[in-house]
C-alpha positions in Angstrom: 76.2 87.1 75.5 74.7 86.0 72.5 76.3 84.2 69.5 74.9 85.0 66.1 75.2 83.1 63.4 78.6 83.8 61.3 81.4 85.7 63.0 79.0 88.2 64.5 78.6 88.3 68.2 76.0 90.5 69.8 76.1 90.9 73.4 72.7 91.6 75.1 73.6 92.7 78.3 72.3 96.1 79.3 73.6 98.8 81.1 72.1 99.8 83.9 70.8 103.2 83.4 68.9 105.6 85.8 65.6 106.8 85.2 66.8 110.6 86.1 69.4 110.1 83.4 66.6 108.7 80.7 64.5 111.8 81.7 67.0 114.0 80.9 67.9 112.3 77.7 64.3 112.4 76.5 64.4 116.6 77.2 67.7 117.0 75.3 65.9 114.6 72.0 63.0 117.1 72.4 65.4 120.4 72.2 67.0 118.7 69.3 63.6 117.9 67.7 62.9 122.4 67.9 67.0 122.9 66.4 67.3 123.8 62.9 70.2 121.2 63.0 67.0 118.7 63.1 64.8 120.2 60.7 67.8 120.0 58.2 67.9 116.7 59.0 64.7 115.8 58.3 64.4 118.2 55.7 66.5 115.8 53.5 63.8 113.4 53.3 65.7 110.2 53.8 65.9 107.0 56.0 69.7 107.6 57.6 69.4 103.5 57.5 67.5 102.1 54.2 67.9 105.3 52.8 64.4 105.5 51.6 62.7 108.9 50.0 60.4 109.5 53.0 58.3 112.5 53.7 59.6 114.6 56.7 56.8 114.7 58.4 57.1 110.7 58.6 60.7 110.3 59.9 61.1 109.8 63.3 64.2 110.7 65.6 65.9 107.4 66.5 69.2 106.9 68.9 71.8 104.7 67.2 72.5 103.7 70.6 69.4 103.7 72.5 69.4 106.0 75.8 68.0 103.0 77.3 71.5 101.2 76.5 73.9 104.0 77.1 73.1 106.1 74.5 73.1 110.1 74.5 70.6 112.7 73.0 73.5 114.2 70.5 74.0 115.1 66.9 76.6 112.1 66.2 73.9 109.5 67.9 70.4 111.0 66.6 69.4 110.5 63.1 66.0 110.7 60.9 64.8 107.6 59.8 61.7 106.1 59.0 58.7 104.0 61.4 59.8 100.9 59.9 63.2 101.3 60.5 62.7 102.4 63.8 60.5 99.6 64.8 62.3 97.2 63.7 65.8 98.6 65.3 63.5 98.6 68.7 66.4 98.5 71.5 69.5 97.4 69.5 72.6 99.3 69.2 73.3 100.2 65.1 76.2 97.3 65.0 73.8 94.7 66.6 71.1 95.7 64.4 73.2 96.1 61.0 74.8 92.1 62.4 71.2 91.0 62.8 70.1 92.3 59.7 72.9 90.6 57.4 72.4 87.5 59.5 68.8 87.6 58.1 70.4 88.0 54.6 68.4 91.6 54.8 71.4 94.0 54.5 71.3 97.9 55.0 72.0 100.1 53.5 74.3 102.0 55.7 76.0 99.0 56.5 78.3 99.2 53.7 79.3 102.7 54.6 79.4 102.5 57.9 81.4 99.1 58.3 84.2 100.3 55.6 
């Protein structure tokens, strides 16, 4: 486990998930990607997390939790968001990433929402 600065504390240990399980993951994000649920999404043209105007065809599908960490291919973990955002996410969950970002005195803007 991992002590951030401030109250936050982010725990870095990762559960062990089976390739077969990552596989099928991956096919579920790539049915969602063909749904109209998804091209609404991305319709919207914003960043879910700095809720930047974005062009559709530049949002990416990210998993607030990351399959690699647990997470599932589903419409309450998927959302659009934008390369930088999604880089810089890389394999944090959304609550380690929105603790590292206000650590780094670089909130988002979800946060506020999503925290309250």
């Amino acid at each position: 486990m991992l002590l951030s600065p401030g109250w936050h504390t982010l725990s870095m240990s990762f559960e062990t998930v089976s390739e077969e399980v990552i596989r099928q993951e991956r096919a579920r994000a790539r049915e969602i990607r063909q749904s109209a649920w998804w091209r609404n999404q991305i319709g919207k043209g914003q960043c879910y997390y700095c809720h930047e105007r974005v062009h559709p065809n530049d949002l990416t599908m990210d998993h607030k939790t990351p399959i690699a960490r647990g997470g599932r291919s589903t419409r309450h973990n998927i959302v659009p968001c934008c390369k930088v955002c999604n880089t810089d996410k890389k394999y944090l969950t959304l609550s380690e990433w929105i603790a590292q970002r206000e650590d780094e005195g670089r909130s988002l803007a979800c946060a506020a929402h999503l925290l309250n």
